[in-house]
Every structure is written in structure tokens, then in C-alpha cells.
N, CA, C and O atoms as a GROMACS GRO file, in nm:
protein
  352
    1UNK      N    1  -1.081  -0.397   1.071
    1UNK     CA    2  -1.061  -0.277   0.994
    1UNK      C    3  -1.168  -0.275   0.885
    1UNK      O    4  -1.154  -0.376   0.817
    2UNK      N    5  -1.259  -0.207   0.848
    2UNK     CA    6  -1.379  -0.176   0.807
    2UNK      C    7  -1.301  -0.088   0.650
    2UNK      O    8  -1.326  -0.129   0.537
    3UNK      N    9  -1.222   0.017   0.673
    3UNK     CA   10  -1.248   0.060   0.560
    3UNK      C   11  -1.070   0.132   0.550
    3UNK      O   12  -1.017   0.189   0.645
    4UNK      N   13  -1.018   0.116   0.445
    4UNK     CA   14  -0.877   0.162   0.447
    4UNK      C   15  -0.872   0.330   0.423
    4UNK      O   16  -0.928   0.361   0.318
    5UNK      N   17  -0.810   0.460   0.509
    5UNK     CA   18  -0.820   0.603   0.447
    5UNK      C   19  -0.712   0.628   0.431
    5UNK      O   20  -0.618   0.601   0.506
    6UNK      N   21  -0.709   0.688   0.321
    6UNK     CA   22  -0.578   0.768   0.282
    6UNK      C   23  -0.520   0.868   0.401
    6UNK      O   24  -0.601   0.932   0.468
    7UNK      N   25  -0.401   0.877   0.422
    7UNK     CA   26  -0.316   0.941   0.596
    7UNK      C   27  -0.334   0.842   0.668
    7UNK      O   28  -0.221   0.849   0.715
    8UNK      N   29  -0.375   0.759   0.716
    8UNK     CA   30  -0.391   0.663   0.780
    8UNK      C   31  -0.254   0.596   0.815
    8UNK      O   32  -0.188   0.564   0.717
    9UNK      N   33  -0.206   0.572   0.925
    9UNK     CA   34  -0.047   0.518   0.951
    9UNK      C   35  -0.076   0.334   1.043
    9UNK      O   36  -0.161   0.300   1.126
   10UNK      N   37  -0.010   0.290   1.006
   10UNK     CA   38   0.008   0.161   1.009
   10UNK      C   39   0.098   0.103   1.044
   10UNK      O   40   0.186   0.115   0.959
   11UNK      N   41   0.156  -0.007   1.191
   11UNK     CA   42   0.258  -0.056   1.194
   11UNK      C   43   0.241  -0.204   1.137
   11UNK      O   44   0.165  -0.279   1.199
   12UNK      N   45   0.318  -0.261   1.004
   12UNK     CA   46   0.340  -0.397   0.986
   12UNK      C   47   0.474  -0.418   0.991
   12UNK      O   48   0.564  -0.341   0.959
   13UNK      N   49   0.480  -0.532   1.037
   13UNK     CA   50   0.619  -0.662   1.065
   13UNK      C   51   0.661  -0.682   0.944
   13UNK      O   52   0.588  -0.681   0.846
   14UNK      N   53   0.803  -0.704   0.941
   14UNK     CA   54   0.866  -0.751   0.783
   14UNK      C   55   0.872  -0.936   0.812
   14UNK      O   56   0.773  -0.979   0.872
   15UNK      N   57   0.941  -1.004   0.787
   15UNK     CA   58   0.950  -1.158   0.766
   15UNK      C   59   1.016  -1.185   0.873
   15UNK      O   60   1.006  -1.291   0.935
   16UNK      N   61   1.120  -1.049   0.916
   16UNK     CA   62   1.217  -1.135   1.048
   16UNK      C   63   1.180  -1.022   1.187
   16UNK      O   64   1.255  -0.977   1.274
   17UNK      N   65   1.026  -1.002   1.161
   17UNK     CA   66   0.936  -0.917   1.304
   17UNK      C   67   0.950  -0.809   1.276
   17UNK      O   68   0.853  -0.741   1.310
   18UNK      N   69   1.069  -0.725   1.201
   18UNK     CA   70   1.065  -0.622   1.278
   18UNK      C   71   0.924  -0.500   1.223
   18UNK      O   72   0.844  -0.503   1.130
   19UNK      N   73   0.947  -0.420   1.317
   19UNK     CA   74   0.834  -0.314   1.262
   19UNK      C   75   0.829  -0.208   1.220
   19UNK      O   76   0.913  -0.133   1.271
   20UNK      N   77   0.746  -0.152   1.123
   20UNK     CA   78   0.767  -0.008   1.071
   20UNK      C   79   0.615   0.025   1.038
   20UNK      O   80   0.511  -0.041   1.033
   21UNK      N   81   0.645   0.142   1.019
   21UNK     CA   82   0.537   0.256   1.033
   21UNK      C   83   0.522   0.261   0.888
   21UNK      O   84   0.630   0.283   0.834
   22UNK      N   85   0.422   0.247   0.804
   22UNK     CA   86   0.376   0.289   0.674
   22UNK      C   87   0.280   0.377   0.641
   22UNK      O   88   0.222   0.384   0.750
   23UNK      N   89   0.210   0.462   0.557
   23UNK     CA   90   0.117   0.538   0.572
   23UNK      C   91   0.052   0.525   0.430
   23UNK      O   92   0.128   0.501   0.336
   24UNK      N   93  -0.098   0.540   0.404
   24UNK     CA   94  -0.167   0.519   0.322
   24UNK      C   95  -0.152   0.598   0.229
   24UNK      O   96  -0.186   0.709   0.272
   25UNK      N   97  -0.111   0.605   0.094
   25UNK     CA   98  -0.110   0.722  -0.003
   25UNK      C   99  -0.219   0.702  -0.073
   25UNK      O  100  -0.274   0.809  -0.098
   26UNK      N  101  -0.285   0.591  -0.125
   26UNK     CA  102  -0.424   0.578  -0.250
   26UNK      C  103  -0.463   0.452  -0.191
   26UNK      O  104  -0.395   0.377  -0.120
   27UNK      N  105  -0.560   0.442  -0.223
   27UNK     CA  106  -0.642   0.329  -0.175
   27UNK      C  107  -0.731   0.300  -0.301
   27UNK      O  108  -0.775   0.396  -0.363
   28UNK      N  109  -0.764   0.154  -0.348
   28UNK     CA  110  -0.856   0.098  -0.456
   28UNK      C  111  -0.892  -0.027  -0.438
   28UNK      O  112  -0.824  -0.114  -0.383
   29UNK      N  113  -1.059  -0.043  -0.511
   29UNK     CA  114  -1.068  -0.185  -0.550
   29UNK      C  115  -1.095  -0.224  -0.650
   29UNK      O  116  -1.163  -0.162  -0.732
   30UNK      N  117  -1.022  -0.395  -0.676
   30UNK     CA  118  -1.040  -0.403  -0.814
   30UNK      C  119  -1.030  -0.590  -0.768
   30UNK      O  120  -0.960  -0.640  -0.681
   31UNK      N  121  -1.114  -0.650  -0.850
   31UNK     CA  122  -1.168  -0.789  -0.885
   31UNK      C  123  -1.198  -0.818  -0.710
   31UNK      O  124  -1.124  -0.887  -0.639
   32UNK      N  125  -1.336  -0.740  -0.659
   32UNK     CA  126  -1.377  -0.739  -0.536
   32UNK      C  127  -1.255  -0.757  -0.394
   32UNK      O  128  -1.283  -0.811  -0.286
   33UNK      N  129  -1.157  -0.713  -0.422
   33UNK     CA  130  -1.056  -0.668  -0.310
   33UNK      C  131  -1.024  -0.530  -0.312
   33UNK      O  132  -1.032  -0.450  -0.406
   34UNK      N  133  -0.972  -0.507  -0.152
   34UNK     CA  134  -0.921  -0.386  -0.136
   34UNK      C  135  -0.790  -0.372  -0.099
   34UNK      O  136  -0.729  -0.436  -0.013
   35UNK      N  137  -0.738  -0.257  -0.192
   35UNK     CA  138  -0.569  -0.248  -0.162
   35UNK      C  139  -0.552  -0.119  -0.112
   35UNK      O  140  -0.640  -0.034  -0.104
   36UNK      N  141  -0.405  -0.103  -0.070
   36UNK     CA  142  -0.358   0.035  -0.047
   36UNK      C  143  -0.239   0.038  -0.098
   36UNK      O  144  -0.164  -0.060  -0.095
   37UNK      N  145  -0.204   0.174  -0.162
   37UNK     CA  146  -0.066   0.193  -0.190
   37UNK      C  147   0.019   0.278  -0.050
   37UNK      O  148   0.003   0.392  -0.008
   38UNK      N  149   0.085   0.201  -0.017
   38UNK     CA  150   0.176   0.244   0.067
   38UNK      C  151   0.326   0.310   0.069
   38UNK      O  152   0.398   0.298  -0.030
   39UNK      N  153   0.388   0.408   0.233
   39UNK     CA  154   0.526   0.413   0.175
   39UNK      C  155   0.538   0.393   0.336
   39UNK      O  156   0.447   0.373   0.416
   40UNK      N  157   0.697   0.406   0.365
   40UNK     CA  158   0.737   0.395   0.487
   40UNK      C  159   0.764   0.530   0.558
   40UNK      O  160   0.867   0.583   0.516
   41UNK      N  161   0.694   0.604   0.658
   41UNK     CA  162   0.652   0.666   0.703
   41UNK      C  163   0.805   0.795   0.729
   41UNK      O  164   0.825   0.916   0.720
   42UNK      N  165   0.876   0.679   0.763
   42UNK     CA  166   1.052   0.705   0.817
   42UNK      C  167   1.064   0.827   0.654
   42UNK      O  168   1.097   0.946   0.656
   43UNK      N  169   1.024   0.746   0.530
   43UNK     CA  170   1.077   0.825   0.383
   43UNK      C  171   1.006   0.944   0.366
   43UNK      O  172   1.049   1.058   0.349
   44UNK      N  173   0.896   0.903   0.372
   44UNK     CA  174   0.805   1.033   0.348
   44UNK      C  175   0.828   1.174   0.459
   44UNK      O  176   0.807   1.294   0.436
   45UNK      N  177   0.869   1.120   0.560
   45UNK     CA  178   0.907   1.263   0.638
   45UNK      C  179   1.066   1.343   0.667
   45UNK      O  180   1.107   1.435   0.738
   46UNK      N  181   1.137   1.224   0.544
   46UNK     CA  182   1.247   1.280   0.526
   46UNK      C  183   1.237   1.382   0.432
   46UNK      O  184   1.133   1.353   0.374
   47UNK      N  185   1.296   1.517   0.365
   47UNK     CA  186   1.313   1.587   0.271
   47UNK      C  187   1.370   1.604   0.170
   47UNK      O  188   1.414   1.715   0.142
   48UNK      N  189   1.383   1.489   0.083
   48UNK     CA  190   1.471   1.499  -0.013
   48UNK      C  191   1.407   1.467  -0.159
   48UNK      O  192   1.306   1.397  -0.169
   49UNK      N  193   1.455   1.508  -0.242
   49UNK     CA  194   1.456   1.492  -0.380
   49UNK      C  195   1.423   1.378  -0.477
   49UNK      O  196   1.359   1.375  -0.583
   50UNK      N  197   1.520   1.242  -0.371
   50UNK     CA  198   1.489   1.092  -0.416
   50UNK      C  199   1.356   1.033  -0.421
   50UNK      O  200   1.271   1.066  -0.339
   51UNK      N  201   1.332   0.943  -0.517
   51UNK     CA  202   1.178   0.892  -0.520
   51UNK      C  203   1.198   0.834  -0.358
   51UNK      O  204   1.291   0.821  -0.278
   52UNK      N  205   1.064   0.809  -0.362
   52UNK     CA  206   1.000   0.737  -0.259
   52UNK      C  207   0.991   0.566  -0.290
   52UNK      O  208   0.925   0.525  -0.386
   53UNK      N  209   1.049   0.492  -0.220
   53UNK     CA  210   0.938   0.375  -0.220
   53UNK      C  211   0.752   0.318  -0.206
   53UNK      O  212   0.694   0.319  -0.098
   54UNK      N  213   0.706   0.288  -0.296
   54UNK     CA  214   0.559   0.278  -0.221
   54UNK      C  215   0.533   0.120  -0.322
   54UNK      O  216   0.556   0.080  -0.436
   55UNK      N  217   0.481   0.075  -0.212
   55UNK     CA  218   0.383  -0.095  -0.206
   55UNK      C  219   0.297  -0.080  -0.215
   55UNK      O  220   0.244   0.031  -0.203
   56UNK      N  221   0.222  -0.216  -0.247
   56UNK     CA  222   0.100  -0.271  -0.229
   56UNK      C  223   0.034  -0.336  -0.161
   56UNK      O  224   0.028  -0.445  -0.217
   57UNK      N  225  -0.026  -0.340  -0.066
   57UNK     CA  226  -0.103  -0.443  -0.033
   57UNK      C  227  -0.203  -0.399  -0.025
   57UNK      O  228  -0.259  -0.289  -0.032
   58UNK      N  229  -0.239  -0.576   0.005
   58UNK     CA  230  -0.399  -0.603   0.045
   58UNK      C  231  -0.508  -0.657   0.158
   58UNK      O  232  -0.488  -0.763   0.217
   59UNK      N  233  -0.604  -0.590   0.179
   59UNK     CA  234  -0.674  -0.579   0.260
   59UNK      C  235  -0.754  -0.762   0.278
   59UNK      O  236  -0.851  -0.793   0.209
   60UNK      N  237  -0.700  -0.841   0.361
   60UNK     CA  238  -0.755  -0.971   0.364
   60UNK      C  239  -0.924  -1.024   0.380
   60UNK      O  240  -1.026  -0.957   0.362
   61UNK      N  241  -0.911  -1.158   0.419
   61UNK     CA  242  -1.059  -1.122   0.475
   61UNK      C  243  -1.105  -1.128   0.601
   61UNK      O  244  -1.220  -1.122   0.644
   62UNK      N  245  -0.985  -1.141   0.665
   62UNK     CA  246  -0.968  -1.061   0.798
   62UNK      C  247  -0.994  -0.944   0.869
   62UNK      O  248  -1.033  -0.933   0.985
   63UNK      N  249  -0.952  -0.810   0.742
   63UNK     CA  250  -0.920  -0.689   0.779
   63UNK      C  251  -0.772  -0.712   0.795
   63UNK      O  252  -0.749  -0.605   0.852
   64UNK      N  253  -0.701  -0.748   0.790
   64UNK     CA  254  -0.564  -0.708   0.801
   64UNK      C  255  -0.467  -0.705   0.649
   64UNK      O  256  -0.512  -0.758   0.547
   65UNK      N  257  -0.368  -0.654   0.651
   65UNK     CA  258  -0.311  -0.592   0.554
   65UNK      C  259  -0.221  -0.731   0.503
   65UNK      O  260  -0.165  -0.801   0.588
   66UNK      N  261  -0.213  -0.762   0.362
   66UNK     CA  262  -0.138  -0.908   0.345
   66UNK      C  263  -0.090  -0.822   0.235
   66UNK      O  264  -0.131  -0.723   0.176
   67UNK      N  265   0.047  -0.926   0.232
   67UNK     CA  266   0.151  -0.915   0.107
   67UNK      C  267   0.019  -0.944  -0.044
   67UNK      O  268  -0.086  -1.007  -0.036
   68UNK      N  269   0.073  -0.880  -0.156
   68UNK     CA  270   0.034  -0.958  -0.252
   68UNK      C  271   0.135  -1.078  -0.325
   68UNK      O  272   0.257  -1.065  -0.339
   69UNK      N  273   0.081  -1.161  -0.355
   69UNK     CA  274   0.170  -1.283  -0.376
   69UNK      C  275   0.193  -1.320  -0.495
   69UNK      O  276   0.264  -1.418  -0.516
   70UNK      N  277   0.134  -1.244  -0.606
   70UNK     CA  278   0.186  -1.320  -0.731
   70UNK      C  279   0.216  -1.219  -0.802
   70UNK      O  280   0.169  -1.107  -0.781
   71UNK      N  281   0.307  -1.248  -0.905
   71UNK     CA  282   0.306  -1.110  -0.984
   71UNK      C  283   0.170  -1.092  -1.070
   71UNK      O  284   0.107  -0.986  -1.063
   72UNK      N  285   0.140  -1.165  -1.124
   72UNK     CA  286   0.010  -1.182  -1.222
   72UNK      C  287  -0.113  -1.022  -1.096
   72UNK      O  288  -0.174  -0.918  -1.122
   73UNK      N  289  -0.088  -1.092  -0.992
   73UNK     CA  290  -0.166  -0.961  -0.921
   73UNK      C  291  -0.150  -0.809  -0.867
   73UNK      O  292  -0.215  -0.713  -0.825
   74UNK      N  293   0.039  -0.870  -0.911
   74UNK     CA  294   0.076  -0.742  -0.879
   74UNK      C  295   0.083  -0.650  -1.002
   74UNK      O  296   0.101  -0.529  -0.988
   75UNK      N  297   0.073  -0.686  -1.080
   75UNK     CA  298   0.071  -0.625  -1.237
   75UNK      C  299  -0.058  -0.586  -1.275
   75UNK      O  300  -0.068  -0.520  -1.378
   76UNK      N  301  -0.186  -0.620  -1.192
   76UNK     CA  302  -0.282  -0.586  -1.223
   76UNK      C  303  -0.370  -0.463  -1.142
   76UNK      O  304  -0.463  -0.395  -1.184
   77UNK      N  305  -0.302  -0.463  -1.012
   77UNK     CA  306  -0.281  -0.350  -0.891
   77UNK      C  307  -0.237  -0.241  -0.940
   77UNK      O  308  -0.286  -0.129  -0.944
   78UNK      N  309  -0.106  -0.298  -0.989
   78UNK     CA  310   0.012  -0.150  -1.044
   78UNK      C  311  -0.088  -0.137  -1.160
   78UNK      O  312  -0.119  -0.022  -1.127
   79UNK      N  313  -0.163  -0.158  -1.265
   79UNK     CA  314  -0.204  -0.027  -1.352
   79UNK      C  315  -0.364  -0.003  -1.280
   79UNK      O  316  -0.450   0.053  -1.348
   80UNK      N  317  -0.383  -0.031  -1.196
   80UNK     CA  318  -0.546   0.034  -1.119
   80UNK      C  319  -0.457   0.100  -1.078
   80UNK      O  320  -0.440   0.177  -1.172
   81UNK      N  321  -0.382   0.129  -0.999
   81UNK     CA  322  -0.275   0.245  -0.925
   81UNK      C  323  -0.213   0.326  -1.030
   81UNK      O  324  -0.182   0.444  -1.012
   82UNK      N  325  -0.194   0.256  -1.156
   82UNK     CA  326  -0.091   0.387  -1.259
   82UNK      C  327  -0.228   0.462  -1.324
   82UNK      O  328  -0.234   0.585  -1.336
   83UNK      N  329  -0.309   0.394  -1.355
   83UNK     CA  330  -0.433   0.478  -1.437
   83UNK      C  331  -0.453   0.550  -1.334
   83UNK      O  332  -0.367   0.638  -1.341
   84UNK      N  333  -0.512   0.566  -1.245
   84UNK     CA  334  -0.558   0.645  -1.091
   84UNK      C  335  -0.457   0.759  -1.088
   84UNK      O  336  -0.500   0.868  -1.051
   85UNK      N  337  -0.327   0.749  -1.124
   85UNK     CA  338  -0.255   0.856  -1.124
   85UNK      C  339  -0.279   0.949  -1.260
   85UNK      O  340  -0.308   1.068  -1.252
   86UNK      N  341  -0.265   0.890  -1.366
   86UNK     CA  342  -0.312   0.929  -1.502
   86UNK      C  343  -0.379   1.053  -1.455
   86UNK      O  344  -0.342   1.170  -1.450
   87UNK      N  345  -0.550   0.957  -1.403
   87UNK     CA  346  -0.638   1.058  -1.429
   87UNK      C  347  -0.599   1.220  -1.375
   87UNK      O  348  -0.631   1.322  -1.436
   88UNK      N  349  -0.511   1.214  -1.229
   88UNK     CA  350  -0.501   1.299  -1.164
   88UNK      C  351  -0.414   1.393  -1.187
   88UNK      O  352  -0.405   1.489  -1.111
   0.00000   0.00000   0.00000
């Protein structure tokens, strides 16, 4: 995987296999990695009122999509993702 796009749909495995469909909402990089903010595909095409769930991950050096693992990184994701909204 070369480059992450926003609409972009995705099946990843949870811890005990199973699979779901996620879809790209924002995409960024920050301390030379690439992330995506994600939601589960199932929520977003439901119609309702309730927030959404949306994650993070990150783009390995694989190309494949990995958990982030610490909070220290996840705290630093979530405001490149909250400023990014700011601006918009």
C-alpha cells in the first residue's frame, strides 16, 4: 500500500479474527509516519444522530495498517487529528 486516501474501505481483523470493514475519514503524517483516522463502515452507513466511533491507526513499514500502541502516541495523533479539524 503506497499511499492511504480518504473513502478508501478496508477489511482489518480484531484480536479474536474477526473482520470488519472500516473506511478512511482523514489521513496524516506526523514524526515521519502515516496514519488514518478511521470508522466502521457498518456506523457510518447507519442514519442516526449518535456520534460515530473513529480510530487510529498506523501505516507500518510494511504498508499494512497496525494498532497504535502507546498512549504517549496516541495523544500525539489525537491533536494532529483535533488541530486538522480546527482548521476546517
Amino acid at each position: 500500500m503506497d499511499k492511504i486516501e480518504v473513502g478508501e474501505i478496508f477489511t482489518i481483523s480484531d484480536e479474536n479474527g474477526q473482520e470488519m470493514e472500516v473506511e478512511v475519514l482523514a489521513t496524516a503524517e506526523a514524526e515521519g509516519n502515516s496514519y488514518a483516522a478511521v470508522s466502521f463502515v457498518e456506523d457510518l452507513e447507519e442514519e442516526t444522530e449518535e456520534d460515530i466511533d473513529v480510530f487510529f491507526l498506523k501505516l507500518d513499514e510494511d504498508g499494512d495498517f497496525a494498532p497504535i500502541e502507546s498512549d504517549e502516541e496516541f495523544k500525539k495523533i489525537s491533536a494532529v487529528f483535533d488541530e486538522m479539524i480546527d482548521k476546517e
